[in-house]
C-alpha positions in Angstrom: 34.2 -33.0 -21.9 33.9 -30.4 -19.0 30.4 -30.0 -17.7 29.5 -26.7 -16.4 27.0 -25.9 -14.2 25.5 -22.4 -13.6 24.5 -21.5 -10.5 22.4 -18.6 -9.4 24.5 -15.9 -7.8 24.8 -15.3 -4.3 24.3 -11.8 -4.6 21.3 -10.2 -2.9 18.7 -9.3 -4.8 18.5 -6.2 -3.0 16.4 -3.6 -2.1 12.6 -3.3 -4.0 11.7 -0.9 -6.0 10.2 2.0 -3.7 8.7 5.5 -4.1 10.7 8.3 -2.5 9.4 10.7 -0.8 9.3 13.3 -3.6 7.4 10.6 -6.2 4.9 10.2 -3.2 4.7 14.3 -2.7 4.0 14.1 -6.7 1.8 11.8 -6.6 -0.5 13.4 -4.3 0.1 16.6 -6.2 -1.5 15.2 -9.1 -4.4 13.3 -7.3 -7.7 15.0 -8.7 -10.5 13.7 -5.8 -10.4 12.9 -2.0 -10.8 9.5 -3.2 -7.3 9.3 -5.0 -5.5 11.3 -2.4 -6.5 8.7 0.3 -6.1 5.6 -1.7 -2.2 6.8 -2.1 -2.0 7.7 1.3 -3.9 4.6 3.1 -1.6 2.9 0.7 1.8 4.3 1.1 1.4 4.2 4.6 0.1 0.9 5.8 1.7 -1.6 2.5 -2.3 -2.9 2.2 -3.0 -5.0 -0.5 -5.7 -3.7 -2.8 -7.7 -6.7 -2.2 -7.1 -5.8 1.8 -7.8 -2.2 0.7 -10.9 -3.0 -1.1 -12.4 -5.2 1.5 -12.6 -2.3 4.6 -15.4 -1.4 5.8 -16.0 1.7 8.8 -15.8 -1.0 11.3 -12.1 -1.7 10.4 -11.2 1.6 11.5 -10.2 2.9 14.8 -10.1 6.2 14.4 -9.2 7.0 18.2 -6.3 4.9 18.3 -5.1 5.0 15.1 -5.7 1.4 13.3 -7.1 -0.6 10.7 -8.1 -3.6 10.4 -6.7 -5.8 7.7 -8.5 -9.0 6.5 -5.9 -10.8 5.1 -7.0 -13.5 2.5 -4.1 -14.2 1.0 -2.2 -15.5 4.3 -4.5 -15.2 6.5 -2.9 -13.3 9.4 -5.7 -11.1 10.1 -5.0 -8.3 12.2 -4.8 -4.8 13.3 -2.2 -2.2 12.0 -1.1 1.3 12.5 -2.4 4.1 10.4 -1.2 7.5 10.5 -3.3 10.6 11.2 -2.7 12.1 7.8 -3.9 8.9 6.6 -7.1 8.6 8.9 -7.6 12.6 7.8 -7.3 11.8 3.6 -9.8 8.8 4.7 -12.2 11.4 6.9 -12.1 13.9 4.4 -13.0 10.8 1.2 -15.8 9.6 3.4 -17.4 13.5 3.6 -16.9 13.5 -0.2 -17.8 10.2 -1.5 -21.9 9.7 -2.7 -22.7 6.1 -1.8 -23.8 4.2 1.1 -21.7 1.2 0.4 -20.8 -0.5 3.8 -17.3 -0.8 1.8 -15.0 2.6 2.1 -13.4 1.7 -1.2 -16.6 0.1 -3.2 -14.4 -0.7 -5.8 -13.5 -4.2 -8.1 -9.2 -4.5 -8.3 -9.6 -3.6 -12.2 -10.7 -0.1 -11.3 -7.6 0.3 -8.9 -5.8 -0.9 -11.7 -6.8 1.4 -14.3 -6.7 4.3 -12.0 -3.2 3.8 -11.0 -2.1 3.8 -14.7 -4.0 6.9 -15.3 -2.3 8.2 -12.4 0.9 7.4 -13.0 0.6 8.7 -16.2 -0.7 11.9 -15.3 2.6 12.5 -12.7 4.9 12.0 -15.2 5.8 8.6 -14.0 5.2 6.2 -17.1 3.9 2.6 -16.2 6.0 2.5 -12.6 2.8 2.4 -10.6 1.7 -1.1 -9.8 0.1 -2.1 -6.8 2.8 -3.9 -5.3 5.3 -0.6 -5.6 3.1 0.9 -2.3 3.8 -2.4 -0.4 7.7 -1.7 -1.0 7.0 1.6 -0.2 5.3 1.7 3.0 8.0 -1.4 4.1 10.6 1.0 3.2 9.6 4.2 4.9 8.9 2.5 7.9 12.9 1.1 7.8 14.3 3.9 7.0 12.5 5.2 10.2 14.1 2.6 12.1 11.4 -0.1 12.7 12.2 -3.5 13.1 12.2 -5.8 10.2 10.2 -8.0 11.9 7.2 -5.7 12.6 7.3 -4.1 9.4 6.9 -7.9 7.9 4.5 -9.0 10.5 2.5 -5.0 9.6 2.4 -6.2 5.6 1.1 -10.1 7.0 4.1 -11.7 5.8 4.7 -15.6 7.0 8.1 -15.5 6.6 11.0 -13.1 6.7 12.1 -12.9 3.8 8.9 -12.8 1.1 
């Protein structure tokens, strides 16, 4: 008797699934408060983790040069990233909007990110794509396409190793 064995396959896996610049531009267009319009734009733009996202507070923000602050629980390569100025301006503009005191910006648990981000991709037409993860790939794929280095764009999202 033969015995065969399957292997994987050596293909790549290739590239993640990322929004485009149009699904972004929708996106926004069907964001309803300050606070949704700069949770998709802090999110598209640095690759955060919700739980990342969720734990900012004023202090993590440099709004002069242009970075945040992410606590990084997961891997625990804490650090400071770039963030755009449309992204510091959607955060100014939340901040002037929002009603609470919470020493949080986003005073939020991750099932409410959750639930907003089906109700949001359901309002733009886009079905059940939205998932956290999707602004990761996002963000790591906007800033390739721009030409960063791999490297910095893993080292930006906290990654220990290249190729996670």
């Amino acid at each position: 008797r033969d015995i065969v064995i399957l292997l994987p396959s050596a293909e790549s896996p290739g590239i993640p699934d990322y929004l485009e610049l149009n699904e972004i531009q929708k996106l926004l267009g069907n964001c309803q408060t300050p606070m949704e319009t700069a949770l998709v734009t802090i999110l598209c733009d640095t690759g955060l983790r919700i739980s990342e996202l969720l734990s900012l507070t004023n202090e993590d923000i440099d709004w002069e040069r242009g970075f945040i602050f992410a606590h990084r629980e997961k891997t625990k390569k804490e650090g400071w990233i770039p963030i755009s100025r449309q992204s510091l301006a959607a955060l100014k503009e939340y901040l002037s909007w929002r009603h609470t005191k919470d020493k949080r910006l986003f005073p939020f648990e991750y099932y409410d990110v959750w639930l907003w981000l089906r109700k949001l991709s359901k309002r733009a037409g886009m079905g059940d794509r939205l998932h956290s993860h999707l602004f990761r790939h996002t963000a790591a794929a906007l800033r390739r396409i721009a030409g960063q280095e791999i490297t910095d764009i893993a080292d930006m999202l906290g990654h220990k190793k290249l190729d996670t």
